[in-house]
C-alpha positions as CSV (number, residue, x, y, z in Angstrom):
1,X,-4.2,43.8,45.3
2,X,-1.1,45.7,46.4
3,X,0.2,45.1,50.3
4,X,2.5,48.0,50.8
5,X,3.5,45.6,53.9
6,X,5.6,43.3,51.6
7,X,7.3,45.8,49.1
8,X,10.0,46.4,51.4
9,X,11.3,42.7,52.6
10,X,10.3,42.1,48.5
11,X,12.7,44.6,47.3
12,X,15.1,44.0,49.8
13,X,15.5,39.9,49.2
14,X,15.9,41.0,45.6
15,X,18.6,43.2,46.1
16,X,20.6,40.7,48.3
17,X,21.0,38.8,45.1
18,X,21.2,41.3,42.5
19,X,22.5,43.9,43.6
20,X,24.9,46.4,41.3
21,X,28.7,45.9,41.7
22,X,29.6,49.8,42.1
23,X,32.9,51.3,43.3
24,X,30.8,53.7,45.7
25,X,29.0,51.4,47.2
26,X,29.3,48.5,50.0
27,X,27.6,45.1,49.7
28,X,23.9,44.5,50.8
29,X,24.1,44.3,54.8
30,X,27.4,45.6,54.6
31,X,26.4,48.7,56.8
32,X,26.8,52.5,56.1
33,X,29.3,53.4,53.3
34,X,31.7,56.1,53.2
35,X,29.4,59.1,53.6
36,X,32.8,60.8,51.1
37,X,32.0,58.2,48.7
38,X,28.2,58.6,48.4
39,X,28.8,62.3,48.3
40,X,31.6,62.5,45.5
41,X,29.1,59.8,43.4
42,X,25.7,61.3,44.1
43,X,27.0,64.5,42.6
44,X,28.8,63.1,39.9
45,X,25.9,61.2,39.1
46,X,23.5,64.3,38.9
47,X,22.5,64.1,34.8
48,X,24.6,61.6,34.4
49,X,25.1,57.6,33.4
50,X,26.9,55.4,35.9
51,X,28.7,54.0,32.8
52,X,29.7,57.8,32.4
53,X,31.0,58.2,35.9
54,X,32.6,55.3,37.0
55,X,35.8,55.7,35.6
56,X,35.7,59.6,36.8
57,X,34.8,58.4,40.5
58,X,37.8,56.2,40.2
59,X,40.4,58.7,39.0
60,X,39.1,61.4,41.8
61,X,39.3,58.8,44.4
62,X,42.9,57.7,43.6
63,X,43.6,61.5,43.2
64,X,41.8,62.2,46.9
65,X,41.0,59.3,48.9
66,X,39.5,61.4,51.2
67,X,37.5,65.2,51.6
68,X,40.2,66.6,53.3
69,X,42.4,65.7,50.4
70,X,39.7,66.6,48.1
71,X,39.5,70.3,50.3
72,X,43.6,70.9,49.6
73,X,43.3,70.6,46.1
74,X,43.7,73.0,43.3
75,X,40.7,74.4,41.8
76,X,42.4,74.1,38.1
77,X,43.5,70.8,38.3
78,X,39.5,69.2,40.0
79,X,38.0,71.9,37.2
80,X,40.6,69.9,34.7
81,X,40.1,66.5,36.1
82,X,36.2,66.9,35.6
83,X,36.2,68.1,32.3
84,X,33.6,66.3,30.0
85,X,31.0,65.3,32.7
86,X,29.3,68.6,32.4
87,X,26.8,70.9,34.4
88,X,30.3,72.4,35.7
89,X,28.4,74.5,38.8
90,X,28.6,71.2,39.8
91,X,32.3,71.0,40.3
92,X,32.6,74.6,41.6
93,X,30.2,73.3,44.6
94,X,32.1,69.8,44.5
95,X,35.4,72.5,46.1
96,X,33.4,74.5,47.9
97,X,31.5,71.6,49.8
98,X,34.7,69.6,50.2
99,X,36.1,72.6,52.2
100,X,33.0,73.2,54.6
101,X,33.2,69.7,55.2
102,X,36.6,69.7,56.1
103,X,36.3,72.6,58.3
104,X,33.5,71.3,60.5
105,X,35.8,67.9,61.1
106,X,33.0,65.9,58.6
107,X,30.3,65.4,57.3
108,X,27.0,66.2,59.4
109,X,24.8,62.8,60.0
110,X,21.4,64.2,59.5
111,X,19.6,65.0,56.7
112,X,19.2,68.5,57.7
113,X,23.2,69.1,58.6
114,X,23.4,68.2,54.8
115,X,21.4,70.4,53.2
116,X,23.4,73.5,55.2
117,X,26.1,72.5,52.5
118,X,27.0,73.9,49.2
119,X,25.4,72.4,46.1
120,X,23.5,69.4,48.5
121,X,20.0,69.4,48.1
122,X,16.3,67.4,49.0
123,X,18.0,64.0,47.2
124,X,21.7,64.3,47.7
125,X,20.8,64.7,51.7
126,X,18.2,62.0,51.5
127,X,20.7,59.7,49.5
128,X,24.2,60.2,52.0
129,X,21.7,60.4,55.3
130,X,20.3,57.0,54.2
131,X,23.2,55.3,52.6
132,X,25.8,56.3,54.8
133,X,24.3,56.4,58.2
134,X,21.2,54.1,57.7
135,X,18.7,57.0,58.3
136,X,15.1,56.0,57.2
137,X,15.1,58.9,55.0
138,X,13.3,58.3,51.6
139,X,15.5,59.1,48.4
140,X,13.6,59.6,44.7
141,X,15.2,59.6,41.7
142,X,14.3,59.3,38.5
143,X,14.5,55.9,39.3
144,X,12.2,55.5,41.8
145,X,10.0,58.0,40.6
146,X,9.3,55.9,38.0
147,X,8.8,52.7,40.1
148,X,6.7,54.6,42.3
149,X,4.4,56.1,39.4
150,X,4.0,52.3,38.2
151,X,3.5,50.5,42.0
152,X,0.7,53.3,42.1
153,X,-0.8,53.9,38.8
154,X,0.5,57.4,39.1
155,X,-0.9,59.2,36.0
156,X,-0.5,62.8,36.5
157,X,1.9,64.2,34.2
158,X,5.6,64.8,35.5
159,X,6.8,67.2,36.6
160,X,4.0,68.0,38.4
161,X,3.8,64.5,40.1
162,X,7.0,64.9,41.9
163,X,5.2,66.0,45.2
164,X,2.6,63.1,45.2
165,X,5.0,60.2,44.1
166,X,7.8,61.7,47.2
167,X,4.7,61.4,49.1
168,X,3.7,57.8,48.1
169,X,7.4,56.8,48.0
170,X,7.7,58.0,52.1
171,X,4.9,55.2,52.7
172,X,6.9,52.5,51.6
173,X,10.2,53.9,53.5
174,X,11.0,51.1,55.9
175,X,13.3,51.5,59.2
176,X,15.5,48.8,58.9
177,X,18.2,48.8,56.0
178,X,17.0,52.4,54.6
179,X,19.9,52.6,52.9
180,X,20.0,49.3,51.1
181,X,16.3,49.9,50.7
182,X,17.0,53.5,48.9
183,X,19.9,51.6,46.2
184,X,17.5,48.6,45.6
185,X,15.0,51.2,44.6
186,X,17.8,52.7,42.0
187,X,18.6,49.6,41.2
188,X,14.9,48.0,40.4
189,X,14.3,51.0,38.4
190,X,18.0,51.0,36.6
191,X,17.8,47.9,35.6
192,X,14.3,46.0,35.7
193,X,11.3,48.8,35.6
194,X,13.0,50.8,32.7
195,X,11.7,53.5,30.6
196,X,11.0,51.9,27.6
197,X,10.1,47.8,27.6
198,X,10.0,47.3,31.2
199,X,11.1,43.7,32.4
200,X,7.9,43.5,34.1
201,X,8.0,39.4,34.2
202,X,11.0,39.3,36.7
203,X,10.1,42.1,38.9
204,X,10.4,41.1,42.1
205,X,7.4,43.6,42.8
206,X,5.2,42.0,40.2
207,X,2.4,41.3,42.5
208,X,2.0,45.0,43.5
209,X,2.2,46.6,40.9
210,X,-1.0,48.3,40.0
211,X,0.1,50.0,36.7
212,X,0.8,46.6,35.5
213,X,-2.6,45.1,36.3
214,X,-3.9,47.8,34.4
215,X,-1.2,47.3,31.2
216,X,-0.2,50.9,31.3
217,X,3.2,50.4,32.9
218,X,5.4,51.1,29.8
219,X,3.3,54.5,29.6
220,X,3.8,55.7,32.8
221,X,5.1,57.9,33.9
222,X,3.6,60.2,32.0
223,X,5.7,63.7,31.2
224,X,4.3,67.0,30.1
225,X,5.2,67.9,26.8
226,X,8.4,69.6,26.9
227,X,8.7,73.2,24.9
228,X,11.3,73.2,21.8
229,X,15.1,74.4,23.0
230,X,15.3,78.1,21.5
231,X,18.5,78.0,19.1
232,X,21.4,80.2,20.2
233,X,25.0,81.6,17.9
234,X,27.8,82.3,19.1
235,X,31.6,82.7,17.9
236,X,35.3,81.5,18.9
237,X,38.4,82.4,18.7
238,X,41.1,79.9,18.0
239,X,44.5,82.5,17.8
240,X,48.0,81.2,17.6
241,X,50.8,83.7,18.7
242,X,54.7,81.7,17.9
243,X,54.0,77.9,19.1
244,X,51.2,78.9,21.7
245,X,47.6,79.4,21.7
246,X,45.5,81.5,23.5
247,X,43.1,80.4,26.2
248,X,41.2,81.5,29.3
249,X,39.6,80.7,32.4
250,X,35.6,81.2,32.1
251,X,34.2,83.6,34.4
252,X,33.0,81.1,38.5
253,X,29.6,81.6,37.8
254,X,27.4,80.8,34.5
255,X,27.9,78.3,31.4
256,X,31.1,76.8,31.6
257,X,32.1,78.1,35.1
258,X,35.7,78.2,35.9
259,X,37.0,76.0,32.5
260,X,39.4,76.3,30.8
261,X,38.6,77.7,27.1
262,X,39.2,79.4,23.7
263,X,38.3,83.3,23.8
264,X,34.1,83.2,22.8
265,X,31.5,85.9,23.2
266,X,27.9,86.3,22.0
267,X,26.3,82.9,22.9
268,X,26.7,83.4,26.5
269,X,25.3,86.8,27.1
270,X,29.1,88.5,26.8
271,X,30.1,91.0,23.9
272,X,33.7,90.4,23.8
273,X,36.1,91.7,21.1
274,X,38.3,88.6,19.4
275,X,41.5,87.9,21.5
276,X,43.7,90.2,19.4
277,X,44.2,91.5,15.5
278,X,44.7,89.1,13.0
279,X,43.8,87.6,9.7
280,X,41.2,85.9,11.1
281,X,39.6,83.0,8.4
282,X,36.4,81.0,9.3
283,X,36.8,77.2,9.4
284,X,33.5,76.0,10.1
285,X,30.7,75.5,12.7
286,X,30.4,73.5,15.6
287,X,26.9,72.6,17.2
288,X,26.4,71.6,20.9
289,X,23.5,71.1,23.0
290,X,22.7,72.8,26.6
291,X,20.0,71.7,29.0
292,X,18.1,74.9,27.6
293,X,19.1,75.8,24.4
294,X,21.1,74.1,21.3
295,X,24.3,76.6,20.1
296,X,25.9,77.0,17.1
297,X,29.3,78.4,17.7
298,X,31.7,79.9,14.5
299,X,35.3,78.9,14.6
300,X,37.3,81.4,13.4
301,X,41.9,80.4,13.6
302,X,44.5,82.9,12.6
303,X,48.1,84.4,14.0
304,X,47.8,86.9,16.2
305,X,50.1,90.1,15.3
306,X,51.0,90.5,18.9
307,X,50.7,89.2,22.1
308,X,47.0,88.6,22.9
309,X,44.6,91.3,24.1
310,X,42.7,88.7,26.8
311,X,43.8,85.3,27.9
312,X,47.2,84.2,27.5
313,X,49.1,81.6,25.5
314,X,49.7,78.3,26.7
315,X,52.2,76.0,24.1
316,X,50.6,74.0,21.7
317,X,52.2,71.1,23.1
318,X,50.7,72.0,26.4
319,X,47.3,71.8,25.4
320,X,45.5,69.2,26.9
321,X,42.1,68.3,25.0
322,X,41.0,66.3,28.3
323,X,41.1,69.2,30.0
324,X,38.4,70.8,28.2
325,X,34.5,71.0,28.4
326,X,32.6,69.1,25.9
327,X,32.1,72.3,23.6
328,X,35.7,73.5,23.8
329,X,37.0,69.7,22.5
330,X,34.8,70.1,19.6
331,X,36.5,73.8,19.0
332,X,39.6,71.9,19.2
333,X,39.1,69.3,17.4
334,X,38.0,72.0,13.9
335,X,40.6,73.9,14.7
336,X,43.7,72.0,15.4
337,X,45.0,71.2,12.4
338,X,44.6,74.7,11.1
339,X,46.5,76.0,13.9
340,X,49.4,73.4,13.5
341,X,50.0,73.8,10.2
């Protein structure tokens, strides 16, 4: 029989042992954290790993230890710096957050003052109102949406569970320690109540757990079947002009936003002419996969016979493959020895 009493001080005498080692975070009982520091990894951690982001948290913190520093800096060089973590709207409303923040003096203490701000939403307000300034506010992830669906036998299909398992997940809330509460919840379902082959044996929430009294915790939760990803083509231009190579900035908003690339038109809902005339020889395909759609983009090299028509030419030896989103490395990568030779 579960005790919803219990889950709390449970959890909580779990986490003081086994807690995660992260660089964002402070030790359990530590108090709040740097509400920067929650922000910058919250966001970074949207659709993506902690392995994935650790070593990008570290590099932007040395770069700007604080927002203020993170406010002055150059849009180019932040869009550079997080090129290959992805969903790059992310990065645009990294800058633009980072400068309201900076303008008001900090960042607001409530959960409500947080969602005023660009790109913070329902569980990146939750998260820095809990684990920053110890608000009992109640934070679901995927995590803990998954620990929740199990506690309760949740077995309505996701997405449309979210409401009732933020609903559950608000009963178990407690006031003291919310934010250690809200990470030991991340870090139960991170590490102990997995997707696949839950550790169910060492839980320290084994004894109210109704999904595994009923042996259906490695089903749930359950998810909707999701439709097939329509299939999308799309073509780019790799054009050499002397000993440079022409690139551009992406347009702010849509796919890509504000990257640095190789000219490309068609898979993005643009109808662009190739950066300038030339002998223009295909040298193969490279596939990449969106949230919503997979692409197949064709690589087409050659020397321009003048200067380019969009873009402009940055030397070879200038070109800097971390720089690039995921899709533009793989362009790269076909095409660079093509254009060297």
């Amino acid at each position: 029989m579960r005790d919803t009493r219990v889950i709390a001080p449970q959890l909580l005498d779990w986490y003081d042992r086994h807690a995660r080692v992260l660089p964002w975070r402070v030790p359990p009982g530590g108090g709040g954290a740097d509400p920067y520091r929650v922000w910058l990894s919250e966001v970074m951690l949207q659709q993506t790993t902690v392995a994935a982001v650790r070593a990008y948290f570290e590099r932007f913190t040395a770069l700007w230890p604080t927002v203020q520093d993170l406010a002055a800096a150059d849009d180019a060089r932040v869009m550079a710096e997080w090129a290959g973590l992805g969903y790059y709207a992310r990065a645009r409303n990294l800058l633009a957050c980072a400068r309201a923040v900076s303008a008001m003096g900090g960042f607001p203490q409530t959960r409500d003052g947080l969602r005023g701000l660009p790109g913070i939403g329902a569980y990146t307000s939750a998260a820095i109102a809990a684990i920053a300034h110890d608000a009992p506010e109640t934070v679901v992830d995927g995590n803990v949406e998954r620990v929740v669906a199990r506690l309760f036998a949740v077995e309505t299909p996701l997405p449309a569970a979210k409401s009732e398992l933020v609903a559950l997940a608000e009963t178990l809330t407690p006031q003291q320690r919310p934010g250690d509460y809200a990470q030991a919840m991340m870090d139960l379902g991170a590490t102990i109540c997995t997707p696949r082959n839950p550790a169910c044996g060492i839980c320290p929430l084994i004894h109210q757990c109704d999904a595994r009294a009923l042996g259906i915790a490695a089903s749930l939760p359950r998810k909707a079947p999701k439709a097939a990803k329509p299939d999308r083509a799309g073509i780019a231009w790799v054009a050499r002009h002397g000993d440079a190579v022409v690139v551009e900035e992406r347009p702010a908003k849509g796919l890509l936003g504000g990257t640095l690339a190789f000219p490309s038109a068609h898979w993005d809902g643009r109808d662009l002419p190739p950066p300038g005339a030339a002998a223009w020889r295909e040298i193969g395909h490279v596939r990449h996969v969106f949230t919503h759609f997979n692409l197949s983009l064709q690589v087409m090299a050659g020397d321009l016979d003048g200067p380019p028509a969009r873009g402009r030419l940055v030397p070879l030896r200038h070109i800097d493959r971390d720089a690039l989103p995921g899709l533009m490395r793989k362009v790269w990568d076909m095409a660079r020895a093509e254009i060297a030779a």
